[in-house]
C-alpha positions in Angstrom: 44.3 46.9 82.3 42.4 44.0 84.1 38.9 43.3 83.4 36.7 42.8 86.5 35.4 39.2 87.3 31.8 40.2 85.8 32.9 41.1 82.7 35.3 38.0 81.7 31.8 35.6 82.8 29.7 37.9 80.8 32.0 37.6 77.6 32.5 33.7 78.2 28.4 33.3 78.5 28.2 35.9 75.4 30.4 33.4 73.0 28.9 30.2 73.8 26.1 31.7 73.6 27.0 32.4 70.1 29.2 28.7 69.3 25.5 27.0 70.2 24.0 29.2 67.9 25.8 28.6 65.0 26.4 24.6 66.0 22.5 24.3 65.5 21.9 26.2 62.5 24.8 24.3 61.4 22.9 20.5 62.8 19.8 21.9 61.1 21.0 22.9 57.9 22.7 19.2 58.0 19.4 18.1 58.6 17.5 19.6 56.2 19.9 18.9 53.1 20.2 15.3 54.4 16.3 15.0 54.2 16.2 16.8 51.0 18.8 14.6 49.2 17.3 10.9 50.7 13.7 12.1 49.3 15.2 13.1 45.9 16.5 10.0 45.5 13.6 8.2 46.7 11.5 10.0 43.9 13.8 9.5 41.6 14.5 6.1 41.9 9.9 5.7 41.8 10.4 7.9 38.0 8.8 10.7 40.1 11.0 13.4 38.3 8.0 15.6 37.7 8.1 16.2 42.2 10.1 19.3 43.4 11.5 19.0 47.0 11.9 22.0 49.7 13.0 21.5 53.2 12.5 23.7 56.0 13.8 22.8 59.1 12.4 19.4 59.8 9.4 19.6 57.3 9.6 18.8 53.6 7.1 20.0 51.3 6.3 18.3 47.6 5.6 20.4 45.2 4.7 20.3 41.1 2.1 18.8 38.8 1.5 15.3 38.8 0.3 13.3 36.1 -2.9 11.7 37.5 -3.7 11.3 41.0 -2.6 7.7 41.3 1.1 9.5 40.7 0.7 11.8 43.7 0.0 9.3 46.3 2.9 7.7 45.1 4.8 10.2 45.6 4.0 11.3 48.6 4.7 7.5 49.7 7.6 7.3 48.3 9.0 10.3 50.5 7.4 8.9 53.2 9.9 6.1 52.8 13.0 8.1 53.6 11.7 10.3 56.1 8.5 10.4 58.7 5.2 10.7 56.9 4.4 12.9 59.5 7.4 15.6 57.9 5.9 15.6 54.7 3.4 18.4 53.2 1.7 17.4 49.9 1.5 20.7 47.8 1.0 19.0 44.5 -1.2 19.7 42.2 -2.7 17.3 39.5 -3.3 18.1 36.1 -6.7 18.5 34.8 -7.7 15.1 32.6 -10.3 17.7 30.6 -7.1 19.1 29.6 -5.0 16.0 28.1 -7.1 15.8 25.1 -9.1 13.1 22.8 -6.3 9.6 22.8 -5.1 9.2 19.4 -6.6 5.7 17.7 -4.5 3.6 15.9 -5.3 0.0 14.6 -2.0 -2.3 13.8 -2.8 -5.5 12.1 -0.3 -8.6 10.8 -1.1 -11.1 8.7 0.8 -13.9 8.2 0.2 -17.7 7.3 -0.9 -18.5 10.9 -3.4 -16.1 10.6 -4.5 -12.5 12.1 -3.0 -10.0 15.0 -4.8 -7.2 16.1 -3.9 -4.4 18.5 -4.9 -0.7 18.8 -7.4 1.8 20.4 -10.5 2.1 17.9 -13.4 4.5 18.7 -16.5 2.2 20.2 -17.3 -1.5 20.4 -19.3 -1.4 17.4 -16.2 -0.5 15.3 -14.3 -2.7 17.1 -17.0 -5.6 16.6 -17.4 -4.2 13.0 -13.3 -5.0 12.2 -12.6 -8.0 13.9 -16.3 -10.1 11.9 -14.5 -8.7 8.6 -10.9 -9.9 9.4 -12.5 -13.0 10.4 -13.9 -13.4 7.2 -10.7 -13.0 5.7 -8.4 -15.1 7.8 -10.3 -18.6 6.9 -9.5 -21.4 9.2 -6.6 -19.0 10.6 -6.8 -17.1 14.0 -7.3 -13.8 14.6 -5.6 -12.8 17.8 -7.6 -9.7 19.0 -6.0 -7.1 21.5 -7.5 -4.2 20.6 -9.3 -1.7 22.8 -12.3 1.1 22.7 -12.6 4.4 23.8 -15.9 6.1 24.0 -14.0 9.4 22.4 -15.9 10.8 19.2 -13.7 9.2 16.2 -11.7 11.7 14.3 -12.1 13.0 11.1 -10.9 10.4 8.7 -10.9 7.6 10.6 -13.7 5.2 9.0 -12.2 6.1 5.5 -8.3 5.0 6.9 -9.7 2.6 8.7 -11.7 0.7 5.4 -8.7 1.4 3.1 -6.7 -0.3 5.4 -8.5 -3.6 5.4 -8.8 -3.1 1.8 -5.0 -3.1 1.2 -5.2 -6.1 3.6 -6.9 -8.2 1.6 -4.8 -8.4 -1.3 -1.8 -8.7 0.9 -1.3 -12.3 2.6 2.1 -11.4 4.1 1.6 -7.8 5.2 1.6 -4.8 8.3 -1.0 -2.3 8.1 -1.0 0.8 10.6 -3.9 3.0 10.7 -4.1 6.3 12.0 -7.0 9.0 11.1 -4.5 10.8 8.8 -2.0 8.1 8.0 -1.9 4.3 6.5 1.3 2.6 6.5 1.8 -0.9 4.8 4.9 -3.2 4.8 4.3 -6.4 3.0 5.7 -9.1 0.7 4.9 -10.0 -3.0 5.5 -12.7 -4.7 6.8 -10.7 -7.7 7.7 -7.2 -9.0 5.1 -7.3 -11.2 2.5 -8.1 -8.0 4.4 -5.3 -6.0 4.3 -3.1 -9.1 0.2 -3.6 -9.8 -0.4 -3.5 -6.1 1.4 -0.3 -5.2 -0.5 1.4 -8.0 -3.7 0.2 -6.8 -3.1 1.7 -3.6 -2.0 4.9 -4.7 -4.9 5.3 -7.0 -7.5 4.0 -3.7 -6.0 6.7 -1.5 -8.6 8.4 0.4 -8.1 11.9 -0.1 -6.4 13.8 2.9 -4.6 10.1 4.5 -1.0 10.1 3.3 0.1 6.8 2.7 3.6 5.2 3.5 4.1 2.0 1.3 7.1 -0.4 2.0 6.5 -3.3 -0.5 9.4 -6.0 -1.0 9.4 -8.6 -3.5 11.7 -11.4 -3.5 14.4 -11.4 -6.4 13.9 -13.5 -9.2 16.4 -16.9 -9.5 17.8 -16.0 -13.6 18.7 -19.3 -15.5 20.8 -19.1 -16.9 22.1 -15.6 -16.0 22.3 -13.5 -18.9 23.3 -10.2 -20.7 23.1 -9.0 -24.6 24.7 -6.0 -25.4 24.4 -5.0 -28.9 26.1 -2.1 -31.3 25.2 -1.5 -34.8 23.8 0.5 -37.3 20.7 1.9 -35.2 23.2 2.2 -31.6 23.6 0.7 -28.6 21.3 -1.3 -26.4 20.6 -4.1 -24.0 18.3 -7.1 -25.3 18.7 -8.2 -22.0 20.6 -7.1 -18.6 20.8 -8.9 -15.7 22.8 -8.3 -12.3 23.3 -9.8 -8.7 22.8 -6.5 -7.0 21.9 -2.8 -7.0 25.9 -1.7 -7.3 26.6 -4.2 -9.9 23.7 -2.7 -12.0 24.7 0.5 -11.8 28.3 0.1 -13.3 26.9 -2.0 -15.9 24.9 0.7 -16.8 27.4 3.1 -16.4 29.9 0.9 -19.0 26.7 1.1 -21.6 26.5 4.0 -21.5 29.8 5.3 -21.6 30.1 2.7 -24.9 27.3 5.2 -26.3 23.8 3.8 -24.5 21.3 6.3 -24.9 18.1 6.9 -22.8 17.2 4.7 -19.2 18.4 1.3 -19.2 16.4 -2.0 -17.4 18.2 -4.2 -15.9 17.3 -7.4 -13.7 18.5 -7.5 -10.0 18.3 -11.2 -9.7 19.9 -14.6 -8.1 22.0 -17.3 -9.8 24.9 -15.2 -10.6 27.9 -17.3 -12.0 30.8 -15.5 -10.2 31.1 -12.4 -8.3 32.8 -10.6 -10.8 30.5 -11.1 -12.9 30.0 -6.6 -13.0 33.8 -6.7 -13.7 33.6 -9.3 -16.8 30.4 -7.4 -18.0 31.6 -4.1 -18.4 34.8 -5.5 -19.9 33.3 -7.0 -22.3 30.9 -3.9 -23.2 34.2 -2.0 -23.4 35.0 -4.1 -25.8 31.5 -4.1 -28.1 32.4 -0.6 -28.3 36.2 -0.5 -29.4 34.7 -3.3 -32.1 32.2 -0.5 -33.0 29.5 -3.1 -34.5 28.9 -6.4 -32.2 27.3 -8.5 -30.1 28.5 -9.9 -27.1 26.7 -12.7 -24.9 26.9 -13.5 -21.5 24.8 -16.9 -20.3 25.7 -18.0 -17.3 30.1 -18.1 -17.6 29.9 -18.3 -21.4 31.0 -15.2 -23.2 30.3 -15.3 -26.8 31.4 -11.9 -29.2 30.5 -11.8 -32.6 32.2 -8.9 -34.4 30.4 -7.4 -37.9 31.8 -8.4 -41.4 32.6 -4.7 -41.2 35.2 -5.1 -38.3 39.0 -5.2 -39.6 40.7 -8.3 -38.5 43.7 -7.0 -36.6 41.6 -4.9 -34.6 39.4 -8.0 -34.5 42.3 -10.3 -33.0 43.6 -7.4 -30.5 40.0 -6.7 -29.0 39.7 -10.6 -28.6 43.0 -11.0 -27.4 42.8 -8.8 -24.7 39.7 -9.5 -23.0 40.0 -13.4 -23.3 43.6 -12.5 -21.4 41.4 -10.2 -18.9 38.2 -11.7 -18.2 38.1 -13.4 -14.4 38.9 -17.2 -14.6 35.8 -18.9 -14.2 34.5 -16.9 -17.7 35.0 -18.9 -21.5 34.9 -16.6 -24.3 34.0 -17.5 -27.4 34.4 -15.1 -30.3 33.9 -15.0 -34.2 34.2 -12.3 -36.8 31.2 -12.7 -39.2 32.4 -13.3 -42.9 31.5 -11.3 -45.7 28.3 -11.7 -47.5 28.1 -13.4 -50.7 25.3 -13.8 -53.0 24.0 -16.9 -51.9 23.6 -15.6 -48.6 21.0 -12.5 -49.5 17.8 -12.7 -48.2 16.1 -14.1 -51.4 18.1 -17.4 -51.6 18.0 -18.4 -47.9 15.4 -20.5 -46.7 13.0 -19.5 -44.1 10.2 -20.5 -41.3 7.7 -17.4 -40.0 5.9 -17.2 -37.7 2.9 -14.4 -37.2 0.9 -13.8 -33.8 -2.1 -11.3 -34.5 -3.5 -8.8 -32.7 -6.7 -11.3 -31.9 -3.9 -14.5 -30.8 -4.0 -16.2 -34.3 -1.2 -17.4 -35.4 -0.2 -18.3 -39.0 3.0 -20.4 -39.8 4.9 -20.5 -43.1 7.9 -21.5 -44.7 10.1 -24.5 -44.3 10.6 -27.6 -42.1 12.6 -30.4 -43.0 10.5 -33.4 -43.1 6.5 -34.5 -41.9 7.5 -35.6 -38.6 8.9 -31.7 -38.0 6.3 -30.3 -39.3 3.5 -32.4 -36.9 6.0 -31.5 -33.8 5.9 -28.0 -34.9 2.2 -27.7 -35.4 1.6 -29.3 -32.4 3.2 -27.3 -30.1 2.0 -24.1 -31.3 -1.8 -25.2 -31.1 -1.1 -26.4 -27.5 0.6 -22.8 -26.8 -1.6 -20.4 -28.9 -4.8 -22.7 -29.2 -5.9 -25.2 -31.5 -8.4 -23.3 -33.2 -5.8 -19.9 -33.4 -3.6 -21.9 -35.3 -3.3 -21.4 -39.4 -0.5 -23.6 -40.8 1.1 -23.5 -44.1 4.4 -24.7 -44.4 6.0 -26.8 -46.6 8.8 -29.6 -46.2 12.5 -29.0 -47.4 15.1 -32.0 -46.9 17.7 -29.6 -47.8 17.7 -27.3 -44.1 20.7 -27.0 -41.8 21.0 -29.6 -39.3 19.2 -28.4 -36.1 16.0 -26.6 -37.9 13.6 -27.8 -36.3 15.2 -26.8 -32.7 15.5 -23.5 -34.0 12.1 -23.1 -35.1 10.4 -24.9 -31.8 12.5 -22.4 -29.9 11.5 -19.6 -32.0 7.9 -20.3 -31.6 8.5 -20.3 -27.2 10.0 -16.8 -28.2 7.3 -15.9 -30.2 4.7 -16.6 -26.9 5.9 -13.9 -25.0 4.6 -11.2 -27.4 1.0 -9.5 -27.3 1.7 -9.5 -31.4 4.6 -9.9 -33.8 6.4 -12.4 -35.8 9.4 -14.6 -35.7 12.0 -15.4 -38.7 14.3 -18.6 -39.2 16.9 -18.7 -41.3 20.0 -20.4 -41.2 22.2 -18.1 -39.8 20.0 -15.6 -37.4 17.0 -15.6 -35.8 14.9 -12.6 -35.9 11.9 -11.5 -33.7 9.9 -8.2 -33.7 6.7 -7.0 -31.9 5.0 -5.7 -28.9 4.6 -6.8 -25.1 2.8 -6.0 -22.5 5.2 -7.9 -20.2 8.3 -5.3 -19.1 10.6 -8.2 -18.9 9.6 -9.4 -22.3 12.6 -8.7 -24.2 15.1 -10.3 -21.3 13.1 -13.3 -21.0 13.6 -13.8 -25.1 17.3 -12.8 -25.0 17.8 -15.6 -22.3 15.5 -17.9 -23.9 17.1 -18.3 -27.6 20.5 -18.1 -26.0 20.0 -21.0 -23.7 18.2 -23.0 -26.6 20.5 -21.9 -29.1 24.0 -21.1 -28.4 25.2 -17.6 -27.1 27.1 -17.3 -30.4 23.6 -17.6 -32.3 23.1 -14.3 -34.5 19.6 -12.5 -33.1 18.0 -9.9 -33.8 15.4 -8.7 -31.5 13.2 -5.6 -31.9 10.5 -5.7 -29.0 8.6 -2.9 -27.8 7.2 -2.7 -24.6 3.5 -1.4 -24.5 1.6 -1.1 -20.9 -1.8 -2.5 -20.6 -4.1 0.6 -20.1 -6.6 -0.1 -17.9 -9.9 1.4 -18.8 -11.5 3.3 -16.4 -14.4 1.7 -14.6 -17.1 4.5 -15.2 -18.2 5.9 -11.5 -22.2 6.3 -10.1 -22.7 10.1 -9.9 -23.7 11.0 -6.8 -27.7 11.9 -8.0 -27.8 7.8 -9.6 -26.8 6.7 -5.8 -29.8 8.5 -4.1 -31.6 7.7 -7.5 -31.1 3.5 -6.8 -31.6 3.6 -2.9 -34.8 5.5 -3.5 -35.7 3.2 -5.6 -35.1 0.3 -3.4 -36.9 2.2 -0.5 -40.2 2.1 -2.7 -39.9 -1.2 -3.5 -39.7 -2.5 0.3 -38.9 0.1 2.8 -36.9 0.0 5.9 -39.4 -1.0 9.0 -38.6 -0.7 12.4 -40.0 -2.5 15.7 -43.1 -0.6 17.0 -41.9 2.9 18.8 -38.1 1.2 19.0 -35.3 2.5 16.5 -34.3 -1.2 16.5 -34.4 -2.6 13.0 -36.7 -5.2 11.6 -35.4 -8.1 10.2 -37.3 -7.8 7.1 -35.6 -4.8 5.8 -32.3 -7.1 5.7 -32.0 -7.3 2.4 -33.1 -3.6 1.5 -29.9 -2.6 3.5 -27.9 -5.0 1.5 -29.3 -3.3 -1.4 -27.9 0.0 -0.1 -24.6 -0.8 1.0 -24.0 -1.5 -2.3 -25.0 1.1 -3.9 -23.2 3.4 -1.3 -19.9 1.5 -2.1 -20.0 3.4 -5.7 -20.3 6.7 -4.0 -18.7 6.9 -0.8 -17.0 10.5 -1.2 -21.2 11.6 -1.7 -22.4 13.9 1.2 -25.6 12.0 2.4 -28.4 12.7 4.8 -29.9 9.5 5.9 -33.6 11.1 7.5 -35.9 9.5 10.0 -39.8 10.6 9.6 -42.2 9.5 12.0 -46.2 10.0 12.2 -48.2 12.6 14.5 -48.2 9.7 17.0 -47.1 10.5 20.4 -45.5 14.0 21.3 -43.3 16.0 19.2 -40.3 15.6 21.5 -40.5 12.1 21.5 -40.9 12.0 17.8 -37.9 13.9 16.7 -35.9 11.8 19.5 -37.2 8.6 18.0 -37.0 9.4 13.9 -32.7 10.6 15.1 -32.3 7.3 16.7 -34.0 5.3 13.6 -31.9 7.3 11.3 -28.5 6.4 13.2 -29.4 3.1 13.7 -29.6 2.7 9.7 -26.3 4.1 9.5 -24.8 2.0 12.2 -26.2 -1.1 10.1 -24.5 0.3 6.9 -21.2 0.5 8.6 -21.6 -2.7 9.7 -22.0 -3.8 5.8 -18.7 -2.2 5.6 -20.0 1.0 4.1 -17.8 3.9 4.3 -20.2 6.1 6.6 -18.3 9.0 7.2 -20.1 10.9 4.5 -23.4 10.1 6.0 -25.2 12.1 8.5 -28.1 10.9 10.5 -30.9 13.6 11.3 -34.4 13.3 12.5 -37.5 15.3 11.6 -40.0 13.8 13.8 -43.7 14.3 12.4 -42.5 17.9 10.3 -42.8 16.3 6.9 -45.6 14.0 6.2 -46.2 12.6 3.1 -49.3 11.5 3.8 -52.2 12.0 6.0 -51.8 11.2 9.9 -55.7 10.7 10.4 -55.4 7.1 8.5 -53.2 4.2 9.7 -52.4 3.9 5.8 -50.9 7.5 5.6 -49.3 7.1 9.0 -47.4 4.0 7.9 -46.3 5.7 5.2 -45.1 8.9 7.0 -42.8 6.4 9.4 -39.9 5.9 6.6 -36.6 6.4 6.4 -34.9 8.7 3.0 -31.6 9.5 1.5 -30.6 13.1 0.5 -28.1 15.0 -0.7 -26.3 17.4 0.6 -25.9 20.8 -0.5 -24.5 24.6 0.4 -27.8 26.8 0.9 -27.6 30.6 -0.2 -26.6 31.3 3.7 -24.1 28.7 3.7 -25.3 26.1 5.5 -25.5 22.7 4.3 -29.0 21.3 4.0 -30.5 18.1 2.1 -32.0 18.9 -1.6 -35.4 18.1 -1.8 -37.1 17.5 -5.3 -40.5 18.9 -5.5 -42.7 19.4 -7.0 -41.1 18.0 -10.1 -37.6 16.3 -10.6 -36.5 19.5 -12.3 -37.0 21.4 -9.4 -34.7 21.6 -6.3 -35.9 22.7 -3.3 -34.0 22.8 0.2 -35.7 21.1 3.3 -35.1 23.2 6.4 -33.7 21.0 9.3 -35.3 20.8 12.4 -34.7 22.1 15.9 -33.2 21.0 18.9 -35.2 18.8 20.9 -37.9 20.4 22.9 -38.3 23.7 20.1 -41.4 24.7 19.0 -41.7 23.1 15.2 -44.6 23.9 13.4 -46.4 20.9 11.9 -47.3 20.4 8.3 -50.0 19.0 6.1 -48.3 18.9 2.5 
């Protein structure tokens, strides 16, 4: 069948027609996902990630929320880059800065030997002022680099009481990092000792204010141990360290482990120091306590690489000889040993017929010595140098001279005597074949220190017998102002020179100075104390103004106590205008007594609010004062 003519032109027209058709939804879908990827990438290249992009033929639209509105001009430029400005609808919206919240303050400060770093956000000027005068103080003829910045925002809760804490810990800290949130302290720092990081640690635990936790990361350099020594001891009352050193934490735990596996009992100490002989030296230890214990009863001495084991007279000699024989064969190269197996005791060598020097330190630091020395010249050495170490007026000497002592005495008891100086109170013994110390410390290193000491002075093969006991120093509580004694002083000051102000100014006079002083120390013993510091003014002027005025003179007082570095955030400033003379207002002697300034305490009312206690008429008798209104209220006036 043929088609007429009209028909074939109308199908040709019909289907390009439809070919242009599809060719430009085709160009314009090109178009549009060509746009949409080039401004994409142009946002996210510009860290505009928060933008969404929609295209619709040749228009793009922005949408989403943008940060501030510095962001969405930005954006909106930043699309303008890839395609005509002209294209592009702005349907961003930017988010509401009511709705981001108070900024968080923080204060960082390093100190160092070059001086002071500061930076942070802190609440106001005047805290800002406030820390930087006090660091100042503190950093000497160092600098203090400030780069701090204030906020306006009300302080949170907490902050003046992290904040003074802070510069508290910094002050005993010369090499330290404080951070300071409202809830949070940190402090890194540096001691010169474990005994300084030990003491300070625990005075900042105890200073915590309550609700800031406190993160403390305190280092102290190791010690340098000379010589480097252990003393590991088994006899009749067990096993035990007189002293225990190590080069590192893993070394001192399998030196511990070894003890006790040879029968320690309880927590052993032992010194993580430097000046280790050899690195083996945890290897040559623990075979040598492995040894101790086969023995059953001995010593064994490490000082430096000499080894020294003294069996018991108890000990049989092969086992003895086998003991010996293997560790001298197993010990790392660079160790000696030197070992002996005590003879039996004979008669002469009781107690009763060996000669003797003693030594007694008292409770109160005298000394008294006794016994033997071998000639004058010993005894003036040895008298000497324990009036130059305990005091020449704590020293009681009665000994008496013996030509017959071993060779060597006279070392012995000089070295006895250092011993004897590391003890709160006790009492050394010489005798010619052991040295033997007893007492109490209040040092925790004590007993090491005298190990190492008579081994270095005497021989690691010397006999010793050392009982110490290690007794803390208790500090006694320094007794705390009650909260009613505070108010009680600062009244008391207040009578004897109140706080004046400039006529109808809340600034301060200068001549209540030193009454403020007065104050701020007195608050210092009672910060935790909920005070209400209260401006009264006379009948003066109108009762608006008044109550305006007596707020402002209150806060300004407090402002000056903060200043003093006075933790203020148990204070709270209120005025009560004219309400609550004390005095007459038709005399200019009653008025100047009715502009003052008092402290109160705080306390819960029967309702629950918190009001300040008043004492009238009698100290026996509380009475709360009812607050004022808001400014503008009607407030009754008073004449009591």
């Amino acid at each position: 069948m043929k088609l007429p003519p009209n028909a074939i032109g109308a199908g040709a027209f019909a289907v390009a027609a439809l070919l242009s058709i599809l060719a430009a939804v085709w160009a314009a879908h090109a178009i549009e996902s060509r746009s949409a990827r080039a401004v994409r990438a142009a946002l996210d290249q510009g860290g505009y990630d928060w933008a969404e992009v929609s295209v619709d033929g040749l228009q793009v639209t922005l949408t989403g929320m943008a940060p501030s509105e510095a962001l969405r001009f930005r954006a909106l430029t930043a699309a303008g880059t890839v395609v005509d400005g002209r294209r592009v609808l702005d349907a961003m919206d930017v988010v509401d800065p009511s709705a981001l919240g108070l900024p968080e303050f923080t204060l960082e400060i390093l100190r160092n030997g070059d001086g002071i770093s500061l930076i942070g956000l802190v609440p106001s000027e005047d805290a800002h002022s406030a820390v930087v005068e006090r660091l100042a103080d503190l950093a000497g003829e160092g600098q203090v680099t400030d780069m701090l910045e204030t906020s306006e925002h009300p302080e949170p809760e907490g902050w003046p009481a992290a904040v003074e804490f802070g510069l508290k810990a910094m002050e005993s800290l010369p090499r330290s990092k404080i951070s300071v949130t409202a809830s949070r302290v940190a402090v890194m720092a540096i001691t010169n000792s474990a005994a300084e990081k030990a003491r300070i640690e625990t005075q900042l635990q105890r200073g915590k204010p309550e609700g800031v936790q406190l993160a403390l990361d305190i280092s102290a350099p190791r010690p340098v141990i000379a010589p480097f020594t252990l003393r590991f001891v088994m006899d009749d009352a067990g096993a035990r360290f007189d002293a225990c050193s190590a080069n590192n934490e893993r070394a001192r735990d399998r030196i511990v482990a070894a003890a006790t596996k040879a029968g320690l009992a309880g927590k052993a100490t032992c010194t993580i120091g430097l000046g280790v002989p050899s690195p083996e030296w945890e290897r040559a230890v623990s075979m040598g306590i492995a040894a101790v214990a086969e023995l059953g009863k001995a010593v064994i001495t490490y000082s430096d690489a000499d080894v020294a084991l003294v069996a018991d007279a108890t000990v049989p000699q092969d086992l003895f000889d086998k003991v010996v024989g293997e560790l001298e064969s197993n010990l790392p190269e660079v160790f000696s040993l030197h070992a002996v197996l005590t003879p039996p005791e004979t008669d002469q060598d009781k107690p009763e017929g060996v000669a003797e020097f003693a030594a007694v330190l008292k409770e109160d630091g005298g000394v008294e010595l006794r016994g033997r020395v071998p000639d004058p010249l010993a005894r003036e050495a040895v008298e000497s140098y324990a009036r130059s170490r305990f005091g020449a007026a704590a020293v009681y000497a009665a000994t008496r001279l013996d030509e017959d002592l071993p060779k060597g005495w006279s070392i012995r008891v000089l070295a006895a005597l250092e011993a004897l100086g590391h003890l709160k109170s006790g009492q050394v013994r010489v005798r010619a074949d052991r040295v033997i110390i007893s007492g109490t410390t209040d040092q925790p290193d004590a007993r090491d220190d005298v190990a190492r000491l008579l081994s270095d002075k005497l021989g690691e093969a010397q006999k010793l017998q050392i009982d110490i006991s290690y007794v803390p120093v208790v500090e006694a509580e320094v007794p705390v102002a009650s909260p009613e004694d505070c108010v009680a002083d600062i009244t008391a000051a207040l009578a004897e020179h109140k706080i004046d102000f400039e006529p109808g100014s809340a600034r301060i006079a200068p001549s209540a100075n030193p009454t403020l002083d007065a104050i701020a120390g007195y608050l210092k013993d009672c910060a935790d104390a909920p005070i209400e510091v209260a401006g009264h003014t006379d009948s003066q002027g109108s009762d608006e103004m008044n109550l305006n005025l007596s707020k402002a003179r209150a806060q300004s007082v407090v402002q000056a106590l903060m200043v003093r570095r006075v933790l203020t955030g148990n204070l709270t400033a209120v005025g009560y205008g004219e309400t609550i003379p004390i005095a007459s207002n038709d005399t200019e002697e009653g008025r100047e007594q009715n502009r003052r300034i008092e402290f109160r305490l705080l306390t819960v009312a029967e309702d629950g609010t918190v009001v300040p206690m008043a004492l009238v008429p009698g100290p026996d008798t509380p009475r709360p004062l009812k607050r004022p209104e808001a400014p503008g209220a009607e407030t009754p006036k008073t004449s009591d």
